[in-house]
mmCIF file of the N, C-alpha and C atoms, coordinates in Angstrom:
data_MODEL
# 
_entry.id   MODEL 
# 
loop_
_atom_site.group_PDB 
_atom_site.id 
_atom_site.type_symbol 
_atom_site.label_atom_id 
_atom_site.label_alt_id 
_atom_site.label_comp_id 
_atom_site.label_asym_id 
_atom_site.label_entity_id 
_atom_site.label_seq_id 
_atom_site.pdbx_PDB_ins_code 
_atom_site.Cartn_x 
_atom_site.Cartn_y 
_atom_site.Cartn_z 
_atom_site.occupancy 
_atom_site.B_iso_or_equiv 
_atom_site.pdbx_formal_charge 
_atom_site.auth_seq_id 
_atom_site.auth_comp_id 
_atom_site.auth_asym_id 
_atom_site.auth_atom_id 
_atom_site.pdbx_PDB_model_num 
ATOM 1   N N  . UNK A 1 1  ? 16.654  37.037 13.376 1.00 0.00 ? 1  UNK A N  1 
ATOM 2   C CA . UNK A 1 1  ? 16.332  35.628 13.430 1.00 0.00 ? 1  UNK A CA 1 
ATOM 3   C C  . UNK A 1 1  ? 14.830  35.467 13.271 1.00 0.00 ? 1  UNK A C  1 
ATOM 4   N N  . UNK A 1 2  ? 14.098  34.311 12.646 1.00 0.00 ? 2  UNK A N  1 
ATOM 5   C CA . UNK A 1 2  ? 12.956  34.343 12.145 1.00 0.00 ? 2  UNK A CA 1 
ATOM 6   C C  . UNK A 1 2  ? 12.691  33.541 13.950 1.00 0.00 ? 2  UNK A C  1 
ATOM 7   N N  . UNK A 1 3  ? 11.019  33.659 13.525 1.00 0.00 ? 3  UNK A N  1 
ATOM 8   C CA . UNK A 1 3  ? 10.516  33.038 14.512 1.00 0.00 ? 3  UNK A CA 1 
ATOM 9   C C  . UNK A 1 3  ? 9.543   31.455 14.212 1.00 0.00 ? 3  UNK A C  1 
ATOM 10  N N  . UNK A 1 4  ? 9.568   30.620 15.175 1.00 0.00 ? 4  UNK A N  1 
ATOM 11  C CA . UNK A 1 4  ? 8.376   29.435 14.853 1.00 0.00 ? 4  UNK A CA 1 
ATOM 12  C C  . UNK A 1 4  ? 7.356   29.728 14.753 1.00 0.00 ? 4  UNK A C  1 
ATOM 13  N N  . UNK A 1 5  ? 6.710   29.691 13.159 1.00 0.00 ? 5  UNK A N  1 
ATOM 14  C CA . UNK A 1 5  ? 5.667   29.662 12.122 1.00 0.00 ? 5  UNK A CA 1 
ATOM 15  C C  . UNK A 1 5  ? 4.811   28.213 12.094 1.00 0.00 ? 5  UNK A C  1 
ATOM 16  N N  . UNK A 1 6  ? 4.133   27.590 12.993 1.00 0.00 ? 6  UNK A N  1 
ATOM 17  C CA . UNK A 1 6  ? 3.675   26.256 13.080 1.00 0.00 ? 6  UNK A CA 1 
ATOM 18  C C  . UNK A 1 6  ? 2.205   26.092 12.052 1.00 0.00 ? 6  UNK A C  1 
ATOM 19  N N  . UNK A 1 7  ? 1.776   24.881 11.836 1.00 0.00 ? 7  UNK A N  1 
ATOM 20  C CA . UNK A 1 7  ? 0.872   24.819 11.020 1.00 0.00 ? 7  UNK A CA 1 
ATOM 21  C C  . UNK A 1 7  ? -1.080  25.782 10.969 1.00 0.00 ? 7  UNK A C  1 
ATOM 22  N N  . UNK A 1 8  ? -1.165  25.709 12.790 1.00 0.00 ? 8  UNK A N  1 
ATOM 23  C CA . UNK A 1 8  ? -1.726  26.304 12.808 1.00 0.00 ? 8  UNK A CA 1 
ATOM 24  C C  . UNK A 1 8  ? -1.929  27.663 12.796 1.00 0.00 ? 8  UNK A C  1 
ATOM 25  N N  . UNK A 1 9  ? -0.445  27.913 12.945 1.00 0.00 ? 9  UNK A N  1 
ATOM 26  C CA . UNK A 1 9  ? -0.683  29.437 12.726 1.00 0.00 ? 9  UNK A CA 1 
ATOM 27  C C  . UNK A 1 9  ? -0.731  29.820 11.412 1.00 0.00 ? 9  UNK A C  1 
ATOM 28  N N  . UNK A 1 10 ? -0.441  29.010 10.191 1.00 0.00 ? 10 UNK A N  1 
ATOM 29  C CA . UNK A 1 10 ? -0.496  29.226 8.848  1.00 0.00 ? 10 UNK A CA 1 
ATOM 30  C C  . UNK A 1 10 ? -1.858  29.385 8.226  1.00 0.00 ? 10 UNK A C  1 
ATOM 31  N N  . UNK A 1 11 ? -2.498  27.921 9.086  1.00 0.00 ? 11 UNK A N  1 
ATOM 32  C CA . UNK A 1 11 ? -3.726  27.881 8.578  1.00 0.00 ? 11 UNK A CA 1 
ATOM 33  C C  . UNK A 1 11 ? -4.704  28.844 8.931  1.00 0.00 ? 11 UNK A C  1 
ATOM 34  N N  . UNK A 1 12 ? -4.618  29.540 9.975  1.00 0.00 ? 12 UNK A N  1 
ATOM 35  C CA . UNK A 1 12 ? -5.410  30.877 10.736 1.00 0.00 ? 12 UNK A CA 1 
ATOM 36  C C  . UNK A 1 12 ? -5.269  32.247 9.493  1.00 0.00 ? 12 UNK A C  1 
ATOM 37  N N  . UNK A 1 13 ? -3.899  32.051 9.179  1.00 0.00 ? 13 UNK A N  1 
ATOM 38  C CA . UNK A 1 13 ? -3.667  33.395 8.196  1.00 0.00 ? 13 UNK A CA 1 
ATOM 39  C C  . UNK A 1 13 ? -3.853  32.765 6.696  1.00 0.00 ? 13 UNK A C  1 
ATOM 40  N N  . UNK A 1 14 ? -3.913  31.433 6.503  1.00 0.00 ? 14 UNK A N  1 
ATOM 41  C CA . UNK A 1 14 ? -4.454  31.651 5.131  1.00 0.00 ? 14 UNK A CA 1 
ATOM 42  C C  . UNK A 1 14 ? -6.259  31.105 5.439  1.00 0.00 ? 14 UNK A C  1 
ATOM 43  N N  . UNK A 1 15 ? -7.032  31.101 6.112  1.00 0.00 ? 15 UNK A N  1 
ATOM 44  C CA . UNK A 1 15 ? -8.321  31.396 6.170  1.00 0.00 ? 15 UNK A CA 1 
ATOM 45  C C  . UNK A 1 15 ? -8.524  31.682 4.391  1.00 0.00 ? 15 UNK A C  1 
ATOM 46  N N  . UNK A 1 16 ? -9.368  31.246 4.249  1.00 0.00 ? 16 UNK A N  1 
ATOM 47  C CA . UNK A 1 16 ? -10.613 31.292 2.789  1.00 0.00 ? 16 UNK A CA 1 
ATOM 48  C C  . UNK A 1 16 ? -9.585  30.803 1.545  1.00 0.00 ? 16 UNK A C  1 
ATOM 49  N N  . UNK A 1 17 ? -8.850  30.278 1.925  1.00 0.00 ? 17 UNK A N  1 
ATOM 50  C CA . UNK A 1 17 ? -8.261  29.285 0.920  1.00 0.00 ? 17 UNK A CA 1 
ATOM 51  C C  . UNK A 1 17 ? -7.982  27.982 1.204  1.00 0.00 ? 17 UNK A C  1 
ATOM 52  N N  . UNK A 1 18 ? -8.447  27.298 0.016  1.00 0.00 ? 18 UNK A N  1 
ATOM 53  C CA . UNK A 1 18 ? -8.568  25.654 0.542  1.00 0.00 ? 18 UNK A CA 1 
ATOM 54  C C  . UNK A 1 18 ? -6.866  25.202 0.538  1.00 0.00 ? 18 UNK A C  1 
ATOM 55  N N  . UNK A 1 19 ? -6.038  25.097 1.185  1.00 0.00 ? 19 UNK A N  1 
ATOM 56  C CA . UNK A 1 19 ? -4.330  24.865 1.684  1.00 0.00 ? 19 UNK A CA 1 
ATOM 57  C C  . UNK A 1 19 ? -5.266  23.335 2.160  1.00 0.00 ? 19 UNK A C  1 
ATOM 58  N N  . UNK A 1 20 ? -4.296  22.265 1.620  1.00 0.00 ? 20 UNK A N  1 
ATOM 59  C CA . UNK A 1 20 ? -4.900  20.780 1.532  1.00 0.00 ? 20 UNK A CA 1 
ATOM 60  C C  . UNK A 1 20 ? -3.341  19.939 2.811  1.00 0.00 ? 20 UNK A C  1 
ATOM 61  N N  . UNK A 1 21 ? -2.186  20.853 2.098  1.00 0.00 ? 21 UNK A N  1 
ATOM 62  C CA . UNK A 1 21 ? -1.225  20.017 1.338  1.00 0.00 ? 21 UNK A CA 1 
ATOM 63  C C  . UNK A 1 21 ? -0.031  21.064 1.734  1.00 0.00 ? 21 UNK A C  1 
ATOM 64  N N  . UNK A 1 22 ? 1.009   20.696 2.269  1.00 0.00 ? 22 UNK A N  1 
ATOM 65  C CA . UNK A 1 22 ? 2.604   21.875 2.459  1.00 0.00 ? 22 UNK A CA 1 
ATOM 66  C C  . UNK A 1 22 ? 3.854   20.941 2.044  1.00 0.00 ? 22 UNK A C  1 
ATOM 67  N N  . UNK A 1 23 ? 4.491   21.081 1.487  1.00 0.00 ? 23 UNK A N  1 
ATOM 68  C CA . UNK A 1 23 ? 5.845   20.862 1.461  1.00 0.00 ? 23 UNK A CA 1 
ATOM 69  C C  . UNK A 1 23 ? 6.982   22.042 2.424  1.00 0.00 ? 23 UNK A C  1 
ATOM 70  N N  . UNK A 1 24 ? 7.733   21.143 3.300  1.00 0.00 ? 24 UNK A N  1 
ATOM 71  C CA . UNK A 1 24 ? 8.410   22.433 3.182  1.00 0.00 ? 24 UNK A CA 1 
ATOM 72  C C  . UNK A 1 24 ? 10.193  22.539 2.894  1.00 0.00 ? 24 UNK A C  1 
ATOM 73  N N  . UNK A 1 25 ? 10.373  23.469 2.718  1.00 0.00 ? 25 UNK A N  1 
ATOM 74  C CA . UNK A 1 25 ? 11.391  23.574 1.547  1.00 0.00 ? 25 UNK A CA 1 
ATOM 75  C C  . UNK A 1 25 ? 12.745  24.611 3.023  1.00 0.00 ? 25 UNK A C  1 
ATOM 76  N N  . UNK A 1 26 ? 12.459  25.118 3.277  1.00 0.00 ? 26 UNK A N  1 
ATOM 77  C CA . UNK A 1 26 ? 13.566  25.688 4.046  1.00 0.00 ? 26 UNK A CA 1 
ATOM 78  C C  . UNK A 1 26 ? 13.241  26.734 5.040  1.00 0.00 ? 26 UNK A C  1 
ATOM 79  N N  . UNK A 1 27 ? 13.644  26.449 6.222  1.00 0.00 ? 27 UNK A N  1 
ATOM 80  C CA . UNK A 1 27 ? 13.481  27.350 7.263  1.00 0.00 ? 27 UNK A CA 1 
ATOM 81  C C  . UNK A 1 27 ? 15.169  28.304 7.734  1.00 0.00 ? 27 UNK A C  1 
ATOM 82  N N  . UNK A 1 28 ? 15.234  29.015 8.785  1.00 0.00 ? 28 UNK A N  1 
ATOM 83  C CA . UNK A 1 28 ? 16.141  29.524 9.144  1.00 0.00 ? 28 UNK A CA 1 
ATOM 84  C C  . UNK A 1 28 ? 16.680  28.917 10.461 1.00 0.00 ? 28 UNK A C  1 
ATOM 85  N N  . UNK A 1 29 ? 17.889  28.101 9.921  1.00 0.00 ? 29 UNK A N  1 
ATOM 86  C CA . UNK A 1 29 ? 18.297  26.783 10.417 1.00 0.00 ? 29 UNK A CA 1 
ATOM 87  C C  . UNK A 1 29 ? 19.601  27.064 10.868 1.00 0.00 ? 29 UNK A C  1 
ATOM 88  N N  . UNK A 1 30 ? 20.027  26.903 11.964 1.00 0.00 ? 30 UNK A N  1 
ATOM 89  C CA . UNK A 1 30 ? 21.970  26.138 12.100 1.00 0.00 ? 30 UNK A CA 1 
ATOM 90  C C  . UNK A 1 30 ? 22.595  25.944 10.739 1.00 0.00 ? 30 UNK A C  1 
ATOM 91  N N  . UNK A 1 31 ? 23.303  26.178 10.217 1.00 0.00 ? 31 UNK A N  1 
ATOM 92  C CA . UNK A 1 31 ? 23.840  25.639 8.563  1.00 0.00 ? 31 UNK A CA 1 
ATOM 93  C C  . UNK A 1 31 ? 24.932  23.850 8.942  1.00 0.00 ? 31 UNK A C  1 
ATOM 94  N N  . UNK A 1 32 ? 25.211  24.478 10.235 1.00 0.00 ? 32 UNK A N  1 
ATOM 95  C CA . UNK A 1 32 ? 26.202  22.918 10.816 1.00 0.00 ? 32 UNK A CA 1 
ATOM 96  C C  . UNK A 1 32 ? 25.181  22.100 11.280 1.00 0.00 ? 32 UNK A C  1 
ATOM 97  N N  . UNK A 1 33 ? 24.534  22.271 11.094 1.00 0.00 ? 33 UNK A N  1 
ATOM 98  C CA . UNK A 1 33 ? 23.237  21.155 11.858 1.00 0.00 ? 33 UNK A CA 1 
ATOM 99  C C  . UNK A 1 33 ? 22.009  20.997 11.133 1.00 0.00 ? 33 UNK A C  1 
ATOM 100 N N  . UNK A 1 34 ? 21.966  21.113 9.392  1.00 0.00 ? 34 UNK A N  1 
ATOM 101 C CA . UNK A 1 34 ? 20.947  20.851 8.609  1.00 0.00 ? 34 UNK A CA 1 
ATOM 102 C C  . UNK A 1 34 ? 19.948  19.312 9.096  1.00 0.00 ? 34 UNK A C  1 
ATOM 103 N N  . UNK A 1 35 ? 20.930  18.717 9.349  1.00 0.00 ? 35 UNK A N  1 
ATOM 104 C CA . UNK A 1 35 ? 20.260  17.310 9.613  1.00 0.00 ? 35 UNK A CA 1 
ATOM 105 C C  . UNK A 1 35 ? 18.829  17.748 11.169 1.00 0.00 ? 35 UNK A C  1 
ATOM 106 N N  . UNK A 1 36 ? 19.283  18.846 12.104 1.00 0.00 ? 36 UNK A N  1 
ATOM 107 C CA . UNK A 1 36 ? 18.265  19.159 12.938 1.00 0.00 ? 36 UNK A CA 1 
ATOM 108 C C  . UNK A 1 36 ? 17.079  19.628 12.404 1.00 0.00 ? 36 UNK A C  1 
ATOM 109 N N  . UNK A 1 37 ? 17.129  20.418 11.113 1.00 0.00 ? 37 UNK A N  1 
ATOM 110 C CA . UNK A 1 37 ? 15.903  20.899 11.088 1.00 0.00 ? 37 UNK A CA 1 
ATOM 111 C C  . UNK A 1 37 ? 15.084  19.508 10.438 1.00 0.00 ? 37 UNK A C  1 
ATOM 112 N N  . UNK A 1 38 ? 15.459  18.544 9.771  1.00 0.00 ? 38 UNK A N  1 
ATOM 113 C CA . UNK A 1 38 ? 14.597  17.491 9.317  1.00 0.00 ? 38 UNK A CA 1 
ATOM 114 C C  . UNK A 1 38 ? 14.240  16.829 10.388 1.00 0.00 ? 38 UNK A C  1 
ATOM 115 N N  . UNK A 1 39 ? 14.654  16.224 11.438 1.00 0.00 ? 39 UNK A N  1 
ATOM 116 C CA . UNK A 1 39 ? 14.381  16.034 12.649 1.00 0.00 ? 39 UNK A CA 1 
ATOM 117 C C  . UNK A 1 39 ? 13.572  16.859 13.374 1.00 0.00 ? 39 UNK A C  1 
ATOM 118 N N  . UNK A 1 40 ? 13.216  17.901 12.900 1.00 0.00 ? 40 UNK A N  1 
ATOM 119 C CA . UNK A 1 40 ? 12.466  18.907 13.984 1.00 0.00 ? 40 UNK A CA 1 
ATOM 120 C C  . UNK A 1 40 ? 11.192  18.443 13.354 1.00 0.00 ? 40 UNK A C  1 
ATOM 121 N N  . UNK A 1 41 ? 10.942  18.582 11.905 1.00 0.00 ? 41 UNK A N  1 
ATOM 122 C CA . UNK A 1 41 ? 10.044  18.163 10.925 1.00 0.00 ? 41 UNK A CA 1 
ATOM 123 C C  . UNK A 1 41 ? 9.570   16.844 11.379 1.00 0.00 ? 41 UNK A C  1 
ATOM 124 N N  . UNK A 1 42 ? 10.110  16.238 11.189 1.00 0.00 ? 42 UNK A N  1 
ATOM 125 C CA . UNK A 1 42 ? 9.663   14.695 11.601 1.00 0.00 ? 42 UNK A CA 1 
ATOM 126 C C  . UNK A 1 42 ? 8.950   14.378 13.371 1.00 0.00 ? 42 UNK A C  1 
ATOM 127 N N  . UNK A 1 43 ? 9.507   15.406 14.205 1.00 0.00 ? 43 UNK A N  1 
ATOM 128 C CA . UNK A 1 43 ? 9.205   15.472 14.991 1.00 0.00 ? 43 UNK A CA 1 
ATOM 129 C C  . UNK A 1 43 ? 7.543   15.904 15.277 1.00 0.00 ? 43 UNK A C  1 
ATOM 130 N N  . UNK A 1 44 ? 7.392   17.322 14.994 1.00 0.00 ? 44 UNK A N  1 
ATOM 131 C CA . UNK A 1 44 ? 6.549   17.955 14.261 1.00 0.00 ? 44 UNK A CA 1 
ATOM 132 C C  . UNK A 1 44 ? 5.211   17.077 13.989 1.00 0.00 ? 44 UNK A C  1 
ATOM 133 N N  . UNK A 1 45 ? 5.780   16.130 12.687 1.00 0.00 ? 45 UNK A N  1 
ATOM 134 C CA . UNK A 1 45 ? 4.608   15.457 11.998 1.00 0.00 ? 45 UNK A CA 1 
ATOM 135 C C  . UNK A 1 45 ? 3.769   14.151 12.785 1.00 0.00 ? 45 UNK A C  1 
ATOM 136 N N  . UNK A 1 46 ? 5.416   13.674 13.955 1.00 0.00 ? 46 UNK A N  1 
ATOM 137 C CA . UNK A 1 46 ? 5.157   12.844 14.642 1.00 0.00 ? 46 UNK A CA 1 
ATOM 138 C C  . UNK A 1 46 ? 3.742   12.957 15.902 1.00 0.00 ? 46 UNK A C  1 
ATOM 139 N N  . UNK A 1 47 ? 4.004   14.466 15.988 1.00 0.00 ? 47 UNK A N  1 
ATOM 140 C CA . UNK A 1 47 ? 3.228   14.662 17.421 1.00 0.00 ? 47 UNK A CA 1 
ATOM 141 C C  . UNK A 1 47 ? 2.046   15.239 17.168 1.00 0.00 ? 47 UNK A C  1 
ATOM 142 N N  . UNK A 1 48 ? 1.828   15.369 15.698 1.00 0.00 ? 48 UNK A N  1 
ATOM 143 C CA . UNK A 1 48 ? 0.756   15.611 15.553 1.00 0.00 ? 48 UNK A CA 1 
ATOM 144 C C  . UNK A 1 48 ? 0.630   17.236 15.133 1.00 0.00 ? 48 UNK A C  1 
ATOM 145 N N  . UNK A 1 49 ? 1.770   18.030 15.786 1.00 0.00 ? 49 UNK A N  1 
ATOM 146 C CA . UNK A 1 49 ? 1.624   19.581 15.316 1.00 0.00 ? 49 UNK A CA 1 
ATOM 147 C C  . UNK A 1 49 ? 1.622   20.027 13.714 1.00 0.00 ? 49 UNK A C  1 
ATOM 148 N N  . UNK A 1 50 ? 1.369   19.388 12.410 1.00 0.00 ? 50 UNK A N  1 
ATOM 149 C CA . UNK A 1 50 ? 1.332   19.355 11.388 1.00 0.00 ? 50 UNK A CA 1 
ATOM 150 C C  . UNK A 1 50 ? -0.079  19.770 10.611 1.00 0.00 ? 50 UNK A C  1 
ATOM 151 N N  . UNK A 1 51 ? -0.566  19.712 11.750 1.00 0.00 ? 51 UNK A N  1 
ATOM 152 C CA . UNK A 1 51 ? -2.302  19.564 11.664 1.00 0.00 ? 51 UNK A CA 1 
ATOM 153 C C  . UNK A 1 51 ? -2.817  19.031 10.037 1.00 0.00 ? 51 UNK A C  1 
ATOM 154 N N  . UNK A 1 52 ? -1.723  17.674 9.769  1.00 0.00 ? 52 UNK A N  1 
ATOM 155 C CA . UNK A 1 52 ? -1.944  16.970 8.852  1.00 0.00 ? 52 UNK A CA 1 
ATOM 156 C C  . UNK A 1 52 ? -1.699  17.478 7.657  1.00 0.00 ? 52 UNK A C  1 
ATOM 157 N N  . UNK A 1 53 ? -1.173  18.431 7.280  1.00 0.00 ? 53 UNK A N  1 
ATOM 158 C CA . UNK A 1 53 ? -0.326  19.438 6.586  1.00 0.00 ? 53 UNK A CA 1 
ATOM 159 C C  . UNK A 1 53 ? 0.763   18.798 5.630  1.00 0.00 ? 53 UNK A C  1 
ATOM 160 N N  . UNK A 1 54 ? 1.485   18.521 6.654  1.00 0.00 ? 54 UNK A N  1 
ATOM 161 C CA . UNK A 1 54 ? 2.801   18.240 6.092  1.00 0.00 ? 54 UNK A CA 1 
ATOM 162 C C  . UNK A 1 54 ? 3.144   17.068 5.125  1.00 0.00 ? 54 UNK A C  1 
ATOM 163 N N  . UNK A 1 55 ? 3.484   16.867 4.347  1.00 0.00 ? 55 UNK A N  1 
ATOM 164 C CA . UNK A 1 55 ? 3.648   15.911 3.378  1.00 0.00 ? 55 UNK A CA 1 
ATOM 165 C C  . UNK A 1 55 ? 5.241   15.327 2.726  1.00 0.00 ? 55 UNK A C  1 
ATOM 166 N N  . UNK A 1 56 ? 6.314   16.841 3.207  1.00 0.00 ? 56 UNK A N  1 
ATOM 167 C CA . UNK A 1 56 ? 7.426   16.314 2.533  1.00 0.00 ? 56 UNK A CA 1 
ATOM 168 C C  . UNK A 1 56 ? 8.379   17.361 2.813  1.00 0.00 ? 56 UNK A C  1 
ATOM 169 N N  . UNK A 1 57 ? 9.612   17.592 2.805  1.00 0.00 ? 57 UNK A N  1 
ATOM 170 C CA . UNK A 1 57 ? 10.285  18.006 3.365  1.00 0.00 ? 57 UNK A CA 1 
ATOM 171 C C  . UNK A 1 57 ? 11.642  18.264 2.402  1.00 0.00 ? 57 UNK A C  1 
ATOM 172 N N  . UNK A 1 58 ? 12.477  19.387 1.869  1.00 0.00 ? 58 UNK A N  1 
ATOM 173 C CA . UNK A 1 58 ? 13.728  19.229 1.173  1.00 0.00 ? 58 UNK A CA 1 
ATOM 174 C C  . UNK A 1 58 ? 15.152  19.132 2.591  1.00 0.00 ? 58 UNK A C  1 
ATOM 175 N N  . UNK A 1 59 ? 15.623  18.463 2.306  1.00 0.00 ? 59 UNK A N  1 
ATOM 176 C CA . UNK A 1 59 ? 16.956  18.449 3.003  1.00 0.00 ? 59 UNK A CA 1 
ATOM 177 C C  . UNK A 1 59 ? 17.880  19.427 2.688  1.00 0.00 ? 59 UNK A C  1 
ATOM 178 N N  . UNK A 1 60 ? 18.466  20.057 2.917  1.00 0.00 ? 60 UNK A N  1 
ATOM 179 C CA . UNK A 1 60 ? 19.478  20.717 2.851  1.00 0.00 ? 60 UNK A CA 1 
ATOM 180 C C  . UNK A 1 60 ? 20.901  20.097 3.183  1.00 0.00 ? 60 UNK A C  1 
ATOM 181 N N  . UNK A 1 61 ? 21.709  19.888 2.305  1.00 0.00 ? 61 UNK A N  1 
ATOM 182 C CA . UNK A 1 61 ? 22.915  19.437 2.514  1.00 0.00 ? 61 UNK A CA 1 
ATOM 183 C C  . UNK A 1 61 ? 24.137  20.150 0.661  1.00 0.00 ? 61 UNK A C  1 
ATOM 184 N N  . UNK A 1 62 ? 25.399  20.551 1.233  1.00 0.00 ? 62 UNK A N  1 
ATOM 185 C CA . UNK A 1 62 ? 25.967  21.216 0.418  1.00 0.00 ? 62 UNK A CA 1 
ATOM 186 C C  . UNK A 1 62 ? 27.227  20.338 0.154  1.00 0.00 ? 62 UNK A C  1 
ATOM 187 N N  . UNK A 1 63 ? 27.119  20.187 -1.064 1.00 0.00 ? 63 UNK A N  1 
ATOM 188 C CA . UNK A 1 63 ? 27.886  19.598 -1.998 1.00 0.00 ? 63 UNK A CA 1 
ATOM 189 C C  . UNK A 1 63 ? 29.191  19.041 -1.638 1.00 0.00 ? 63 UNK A C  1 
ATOM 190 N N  . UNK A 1 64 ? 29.677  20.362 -1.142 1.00 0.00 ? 64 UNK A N  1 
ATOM 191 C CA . UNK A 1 64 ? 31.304  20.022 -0.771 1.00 0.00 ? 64 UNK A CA 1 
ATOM 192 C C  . UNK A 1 64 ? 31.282  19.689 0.867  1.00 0.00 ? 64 UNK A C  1 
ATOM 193 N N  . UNK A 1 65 ? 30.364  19.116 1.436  1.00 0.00 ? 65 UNK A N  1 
ATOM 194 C CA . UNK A 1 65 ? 30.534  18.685 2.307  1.00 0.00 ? 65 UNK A CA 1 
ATOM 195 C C  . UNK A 1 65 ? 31.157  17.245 2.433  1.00 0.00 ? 65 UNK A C  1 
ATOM 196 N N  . UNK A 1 66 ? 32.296  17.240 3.717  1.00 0.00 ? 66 UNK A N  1 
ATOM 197 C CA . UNK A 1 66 ? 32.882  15.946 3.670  1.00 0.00 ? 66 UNK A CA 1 
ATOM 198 C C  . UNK A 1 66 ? 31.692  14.906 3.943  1.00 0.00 ? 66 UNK A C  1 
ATOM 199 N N  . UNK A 1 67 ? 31.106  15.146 4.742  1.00 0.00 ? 67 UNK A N  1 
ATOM 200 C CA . UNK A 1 67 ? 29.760  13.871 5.362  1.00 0.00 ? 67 UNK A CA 1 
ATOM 201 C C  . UNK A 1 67 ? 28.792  13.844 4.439  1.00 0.00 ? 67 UNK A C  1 
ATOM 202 N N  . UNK A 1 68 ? 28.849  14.244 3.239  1.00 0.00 ? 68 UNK A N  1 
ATOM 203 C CA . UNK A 1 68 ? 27.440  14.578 2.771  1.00 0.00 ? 68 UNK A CA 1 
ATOM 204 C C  . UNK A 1 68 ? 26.791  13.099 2.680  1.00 0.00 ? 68 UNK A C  1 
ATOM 205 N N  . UNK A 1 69 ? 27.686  12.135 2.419  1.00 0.00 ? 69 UNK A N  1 
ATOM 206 C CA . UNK A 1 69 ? 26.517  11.284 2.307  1.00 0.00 ? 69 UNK A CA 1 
ATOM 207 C C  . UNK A 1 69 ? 26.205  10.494 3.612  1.00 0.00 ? 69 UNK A C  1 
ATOM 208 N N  . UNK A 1 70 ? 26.429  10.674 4.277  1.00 0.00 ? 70 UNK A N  1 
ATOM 209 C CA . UNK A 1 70 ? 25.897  10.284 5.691  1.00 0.00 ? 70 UNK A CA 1 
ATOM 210 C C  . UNK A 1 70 ? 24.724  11.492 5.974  1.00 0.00 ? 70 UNK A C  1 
ATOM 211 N N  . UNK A 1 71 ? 24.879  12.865 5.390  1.00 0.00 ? 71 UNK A N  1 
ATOM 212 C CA . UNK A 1 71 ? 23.703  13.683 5.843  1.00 0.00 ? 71 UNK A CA 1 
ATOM 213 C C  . UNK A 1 71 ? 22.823  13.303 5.137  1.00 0.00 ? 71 UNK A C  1 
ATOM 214 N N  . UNK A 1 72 ? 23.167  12.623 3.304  1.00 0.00 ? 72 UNK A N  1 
ATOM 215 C CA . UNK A 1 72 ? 21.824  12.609 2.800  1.00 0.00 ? 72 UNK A CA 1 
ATOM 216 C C  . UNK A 1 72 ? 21.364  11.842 2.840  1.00 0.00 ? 72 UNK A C  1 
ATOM 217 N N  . UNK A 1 73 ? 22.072  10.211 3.844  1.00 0.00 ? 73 UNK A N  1 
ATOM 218 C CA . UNK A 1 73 ? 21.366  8.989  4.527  1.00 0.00 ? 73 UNK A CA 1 
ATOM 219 C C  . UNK A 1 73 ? 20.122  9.408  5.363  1.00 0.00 ? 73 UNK A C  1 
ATOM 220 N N  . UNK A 1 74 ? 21.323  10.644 6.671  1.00 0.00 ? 74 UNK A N  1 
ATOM 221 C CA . UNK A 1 74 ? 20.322  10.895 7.451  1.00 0.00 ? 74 UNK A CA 1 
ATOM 222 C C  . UNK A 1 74 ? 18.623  11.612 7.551  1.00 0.00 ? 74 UNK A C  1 
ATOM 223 N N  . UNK A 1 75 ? 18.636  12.339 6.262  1.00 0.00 ? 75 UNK A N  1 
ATOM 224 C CA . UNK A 1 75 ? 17.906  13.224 6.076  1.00 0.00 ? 75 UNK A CA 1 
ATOM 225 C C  . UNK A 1 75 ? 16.737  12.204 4.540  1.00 0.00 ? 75 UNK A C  1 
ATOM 226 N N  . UNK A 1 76 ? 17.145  11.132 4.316  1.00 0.00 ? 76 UNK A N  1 
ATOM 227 C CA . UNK A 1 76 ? 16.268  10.083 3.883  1.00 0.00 ? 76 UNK A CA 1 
ATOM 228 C C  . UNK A 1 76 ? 15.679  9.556  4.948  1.00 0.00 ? 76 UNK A C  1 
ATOM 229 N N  . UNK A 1 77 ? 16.614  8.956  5.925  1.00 0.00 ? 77 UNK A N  1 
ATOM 230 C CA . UNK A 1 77 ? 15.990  8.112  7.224  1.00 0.00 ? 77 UNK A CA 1 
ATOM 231 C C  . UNK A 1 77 ? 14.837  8.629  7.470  1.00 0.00 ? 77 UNK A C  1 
# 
């Protein structure tokens, strides 16, 4: 299982490169609970732990899911 990688710890290890700007695209998540990790994100950006970083986020949601479009409401919201 991976561990929490937060902004500042990114920015410490990329030192001497100008990093403005992150998208992020996918962590190691619940697969039944995609909608948590965008919520964690949002959370995240809310409280400030982003250290202004963060800019955008991919959702994860799979095709043949029955809810999908309620996940890809939720994960717009």
């Amino acid at each position: 299982m991976g561990k929490t990688y937060l902004a500042r710890q990114y920015l410490e290890d990329a030192k001497g490169y100008n990093i403005r700007k992150v998208v992020h695209v996918e962590a190691v998540w619940d697969p039944a609970d995609s909608l948590g990790e965008t919520k964690w994100l949002h959370d995240i950006r809310a409280n400030g732990e982003d250290a202004g970083l963060l800019v955008g986020g991919r959702g994860v949601c799979q095709p043949a899911r029955a809810d999908r479009e309620q996940l890809l409401e939720g994960h717009a919201g």
